[in-house]
C-alpha positions as CSV (number, residue, x, y, z in Angstrom):
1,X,102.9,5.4,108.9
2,X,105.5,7.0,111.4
3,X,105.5,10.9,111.3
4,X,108.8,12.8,111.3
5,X,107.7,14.5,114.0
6,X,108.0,15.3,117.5
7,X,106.2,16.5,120.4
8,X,107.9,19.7,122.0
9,X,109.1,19.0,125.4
10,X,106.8,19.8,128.4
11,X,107.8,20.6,131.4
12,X,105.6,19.8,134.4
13,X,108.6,20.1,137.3
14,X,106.9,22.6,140.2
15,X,109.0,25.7,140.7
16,X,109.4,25.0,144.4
17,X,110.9,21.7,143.8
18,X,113.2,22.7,141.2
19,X,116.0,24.0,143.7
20,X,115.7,20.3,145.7
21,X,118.7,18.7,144.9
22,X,118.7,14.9,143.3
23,X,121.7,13.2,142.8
24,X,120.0,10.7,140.7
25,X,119.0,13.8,138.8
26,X,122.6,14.8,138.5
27,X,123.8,11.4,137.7
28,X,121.5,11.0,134.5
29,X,122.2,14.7,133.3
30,X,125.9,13.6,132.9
31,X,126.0,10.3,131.8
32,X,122.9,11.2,129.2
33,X,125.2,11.5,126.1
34,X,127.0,8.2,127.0
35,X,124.2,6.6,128.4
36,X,123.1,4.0,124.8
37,X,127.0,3.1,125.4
38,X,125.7,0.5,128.2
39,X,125.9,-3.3,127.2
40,X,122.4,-3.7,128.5
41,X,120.7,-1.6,126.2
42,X,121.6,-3.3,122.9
43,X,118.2,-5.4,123.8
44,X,116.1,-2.9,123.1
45,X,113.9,-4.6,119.8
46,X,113.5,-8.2,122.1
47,X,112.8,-6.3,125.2
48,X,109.8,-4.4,123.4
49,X,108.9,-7.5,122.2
50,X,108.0,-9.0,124.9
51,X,106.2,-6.0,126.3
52,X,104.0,-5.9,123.8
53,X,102.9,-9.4,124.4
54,X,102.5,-9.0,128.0
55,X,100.7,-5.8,127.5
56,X,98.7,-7.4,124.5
57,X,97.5,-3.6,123.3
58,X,96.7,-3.0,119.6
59,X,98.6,-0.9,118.1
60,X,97.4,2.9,118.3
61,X,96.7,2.6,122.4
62,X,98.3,5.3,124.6
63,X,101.5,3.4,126.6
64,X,103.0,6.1,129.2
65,X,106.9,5.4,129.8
66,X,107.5,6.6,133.5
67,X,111.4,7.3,134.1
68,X,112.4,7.1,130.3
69,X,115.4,7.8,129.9
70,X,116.7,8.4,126.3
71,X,113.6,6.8,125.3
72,X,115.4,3.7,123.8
73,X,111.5,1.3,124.9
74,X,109.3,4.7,123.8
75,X,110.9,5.4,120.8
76,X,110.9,1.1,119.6
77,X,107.3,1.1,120.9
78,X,106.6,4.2,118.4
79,X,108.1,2.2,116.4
80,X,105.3,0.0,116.0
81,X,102.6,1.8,115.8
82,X,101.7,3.0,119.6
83,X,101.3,6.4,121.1
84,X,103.9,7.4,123.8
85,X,104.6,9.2,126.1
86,X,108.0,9.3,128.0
87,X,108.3,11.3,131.2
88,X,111.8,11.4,132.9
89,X,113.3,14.1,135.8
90,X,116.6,14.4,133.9
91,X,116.5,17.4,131.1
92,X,119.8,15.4,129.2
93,X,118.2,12.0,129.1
94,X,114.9,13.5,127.1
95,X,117.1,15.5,124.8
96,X,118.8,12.1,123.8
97,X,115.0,11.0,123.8
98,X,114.4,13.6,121.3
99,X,117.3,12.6,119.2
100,X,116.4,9.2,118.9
101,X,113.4,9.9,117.7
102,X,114.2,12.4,115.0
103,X,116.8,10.0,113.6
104,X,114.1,7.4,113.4
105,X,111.1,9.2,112.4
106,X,108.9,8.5,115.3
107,X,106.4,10.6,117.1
108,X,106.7,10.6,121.0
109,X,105.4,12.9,123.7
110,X,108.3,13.9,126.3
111,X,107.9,14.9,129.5
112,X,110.5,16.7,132.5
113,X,109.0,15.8,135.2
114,X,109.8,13.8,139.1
115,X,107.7,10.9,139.1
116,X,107.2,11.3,142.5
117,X,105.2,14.8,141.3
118,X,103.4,14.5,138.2
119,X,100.4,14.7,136.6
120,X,98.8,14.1,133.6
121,X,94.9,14.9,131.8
122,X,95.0,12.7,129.6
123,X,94.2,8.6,130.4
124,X,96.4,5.5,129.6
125,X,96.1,2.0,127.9
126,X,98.9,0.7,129.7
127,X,102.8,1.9,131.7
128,X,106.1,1.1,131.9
129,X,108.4,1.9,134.7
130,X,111.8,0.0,132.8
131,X,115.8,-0.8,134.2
132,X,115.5,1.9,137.2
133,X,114.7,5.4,135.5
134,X,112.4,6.2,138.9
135,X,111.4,3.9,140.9
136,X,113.6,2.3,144.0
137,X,116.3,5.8,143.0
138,X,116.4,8.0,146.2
139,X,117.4,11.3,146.6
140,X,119.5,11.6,150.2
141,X,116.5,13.3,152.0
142,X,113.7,10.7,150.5
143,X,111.7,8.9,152.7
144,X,112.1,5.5,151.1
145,X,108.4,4.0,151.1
146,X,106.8,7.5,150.6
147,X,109.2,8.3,147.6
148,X,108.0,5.0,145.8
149,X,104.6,4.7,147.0
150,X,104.4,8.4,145.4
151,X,105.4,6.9,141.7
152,X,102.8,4.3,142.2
153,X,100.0,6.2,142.5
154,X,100.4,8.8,140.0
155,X,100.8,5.8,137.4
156,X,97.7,4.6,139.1
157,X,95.9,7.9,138.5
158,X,97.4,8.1,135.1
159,X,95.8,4.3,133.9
160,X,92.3,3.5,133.0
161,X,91.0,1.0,134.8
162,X,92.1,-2.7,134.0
163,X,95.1,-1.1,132.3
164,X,98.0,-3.2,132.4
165,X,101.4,-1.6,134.4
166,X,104.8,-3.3,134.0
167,X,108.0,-2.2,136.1
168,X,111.2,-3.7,136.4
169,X,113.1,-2.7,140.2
170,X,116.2,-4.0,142.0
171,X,116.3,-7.3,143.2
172,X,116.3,-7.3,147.1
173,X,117.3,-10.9,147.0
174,X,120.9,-9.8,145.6
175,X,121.8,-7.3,147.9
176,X,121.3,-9.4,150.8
177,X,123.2,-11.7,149.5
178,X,126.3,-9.6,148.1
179,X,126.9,-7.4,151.7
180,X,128.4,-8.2,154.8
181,X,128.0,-7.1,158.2
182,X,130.7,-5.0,157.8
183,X,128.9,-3.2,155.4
184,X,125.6,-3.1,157.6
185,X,128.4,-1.4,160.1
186,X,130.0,1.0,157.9
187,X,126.3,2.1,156.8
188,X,126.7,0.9,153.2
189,X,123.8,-1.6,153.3
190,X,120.4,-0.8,155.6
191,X,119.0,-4.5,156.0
192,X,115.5,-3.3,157.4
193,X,115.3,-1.0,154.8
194,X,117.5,-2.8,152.1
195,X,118.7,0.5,150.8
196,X,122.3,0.8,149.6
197,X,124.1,3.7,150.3
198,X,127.5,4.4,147.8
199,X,129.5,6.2,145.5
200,X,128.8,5.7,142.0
201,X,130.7,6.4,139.0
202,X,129.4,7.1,135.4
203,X,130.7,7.6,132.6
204,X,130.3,11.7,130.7
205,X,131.7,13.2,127.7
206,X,134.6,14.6,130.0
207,X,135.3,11.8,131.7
208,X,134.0,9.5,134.7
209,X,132.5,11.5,137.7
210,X,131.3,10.4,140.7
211,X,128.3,11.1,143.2
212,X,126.8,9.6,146.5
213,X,123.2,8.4,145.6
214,X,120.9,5.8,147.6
215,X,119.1,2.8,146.2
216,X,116.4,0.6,147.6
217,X,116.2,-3.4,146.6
218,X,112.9,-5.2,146.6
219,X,111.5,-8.3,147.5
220,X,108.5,-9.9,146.3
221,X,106.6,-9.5,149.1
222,X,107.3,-5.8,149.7
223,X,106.0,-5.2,145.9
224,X,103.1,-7.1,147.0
225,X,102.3,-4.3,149.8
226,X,102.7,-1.2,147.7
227,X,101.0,-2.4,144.9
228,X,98.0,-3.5,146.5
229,X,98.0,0.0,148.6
230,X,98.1,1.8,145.3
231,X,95.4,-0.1,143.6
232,X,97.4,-2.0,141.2
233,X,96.5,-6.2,141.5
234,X,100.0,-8.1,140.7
235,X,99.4,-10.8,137.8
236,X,102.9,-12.0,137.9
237,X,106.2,-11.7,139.7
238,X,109.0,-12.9,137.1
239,X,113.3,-12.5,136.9
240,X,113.9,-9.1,135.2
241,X,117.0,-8.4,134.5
242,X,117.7,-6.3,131.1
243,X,118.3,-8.3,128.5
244,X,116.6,-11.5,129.4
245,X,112.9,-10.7,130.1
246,X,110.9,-14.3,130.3
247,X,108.2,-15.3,132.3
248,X,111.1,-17.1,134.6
249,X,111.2,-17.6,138.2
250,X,113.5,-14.7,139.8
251,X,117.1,-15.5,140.0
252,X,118.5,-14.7,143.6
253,X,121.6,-13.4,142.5
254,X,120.4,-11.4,139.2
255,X,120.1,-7.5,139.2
256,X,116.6,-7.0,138.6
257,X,113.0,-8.5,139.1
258,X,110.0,-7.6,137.1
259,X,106.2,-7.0,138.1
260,X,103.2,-7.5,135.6
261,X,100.1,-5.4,137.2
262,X,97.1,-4.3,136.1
263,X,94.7,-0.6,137.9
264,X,92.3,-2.5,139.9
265,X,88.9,-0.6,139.9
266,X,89.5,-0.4,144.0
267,X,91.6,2.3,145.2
268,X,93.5,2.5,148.9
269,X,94.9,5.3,150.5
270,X,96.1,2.9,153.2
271,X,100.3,3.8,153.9
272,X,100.5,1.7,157.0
């Protein structure tokens, strides 16, 4: 049966990082209240769905949510029957979070804390790293591999062996194919790096804001690299875009691609 209650929320953020600013971080704070407004998150109960099947966990086993958000996958995962825990760097995401989850009477752990810099005792059945809440998101001083490579190995160090890792990134595929060499000139796109450099706008309460963030696009291959240097083996490579998760080929002009992983018992520290 689902308890009514929730976990107070932790706070794992190192003092000496607290004054680093993130735009990304900024970014979520605002647009936090607004956020479940999105057309991509109405999905939420077919989206869980097919994590479970992928995961294939009984019910009960520990599932750690790595850039959670408001908790829209953690709280629906609660939902039926498994222990969460959702860690996310924004303090106004996890308060919607911790909404959510009153309103539905589920119990999940939250946690504020960079992915990049976490963690955590306690040993998981499976992750989630969903619809970019950490992963590919760079702050304007990040080093782009080392910021990602950084996630991946704390969720690696956070798994039991075997356990089975799903994450969802941006599709490198599509930003090659929506820039031009104007913007390769103008320093909007980084082709060697595929990292897009813009203004974005979101939605608050008070209106829409905007904010100069960074993000990095992916293809297959470079997944490939940084998984295996992590200690993750990749099981599957499929089109990910919110909303239509099925074991499909990648799309070249969709927004997102997913990876299906699983903690090989092999570990690298290998960056090259």
């Amino acid at each position: 049966m689902a308890s009514s209650k929730t976990y107070h929320l932790l706070n794992i953020m190192k003092e000496k990082h607290l004054a680093t600013r993130n735009p990304w971080k900024e970014f979520f704070n605002g647009h936090a209240p607004v956020y479940m407004n999105n057309a991509f998150t109405r999905n939420t109960v077919a989206e869980v769905g097919f994590l479970i099947e992928e995961l294939n966990l009984a019910p009960g086993s520990k599932i750690l949510d790595v850039g959670c958000g408001t908790g829209r996958h953690a709280a629906e995962l609660a939902k039926r029957g498994y222990q969460v825990t959702g860690l996310d760097i924004s303090t106004g995401m996890l308060a919607e979070g911790q909404k959510a989850t009153r309103e539905v009477a589920v119990m999940v752990q939250w946690i504020h804390a960079d992915a990049t810099r976490f963690a955590l005792r306690e040993e998981f059945d499976a992750a989630v790293s969903l619809c970019e809440g950490a992963f590919c998101l760079l702050g304007m001083d990040d080093d782009p591999k080392e910021h990602d490579l950084a996630i991946l190995r704390n969720i690696h160090a956070a798994l039991k062996t075997g356990s089975s890792f799903v994450l969802t990134t941006l599709n490198g595929f599509a930003k090659i194919r929506k820039f031009t060499q104007e913007d390769v000139r103008t320093g909007r796109f980084n082709p060697m790096t595929l990292i897009e450099t813009f203004t974005a706008e979101y939605d608050t309460p008070s209106g829409t804001k905007k904010i100069l963030v960074r993000e990095r696009g992916y293809l297959p291959q470079d997944l490939c690299d940084l998984f295996r240097q992590t200690g993750f083996r990749i099981d599957h490579i499929w089109g990910g875009t919110a909303g239509n998760w099925t074991r499909r080929q990648i799309d070249l002009d969709e927004m997102e691609i997913m990876v299906v992983a699983k903690k090989s018992s092999a570990t690298t520290t290998d960056s090259t």
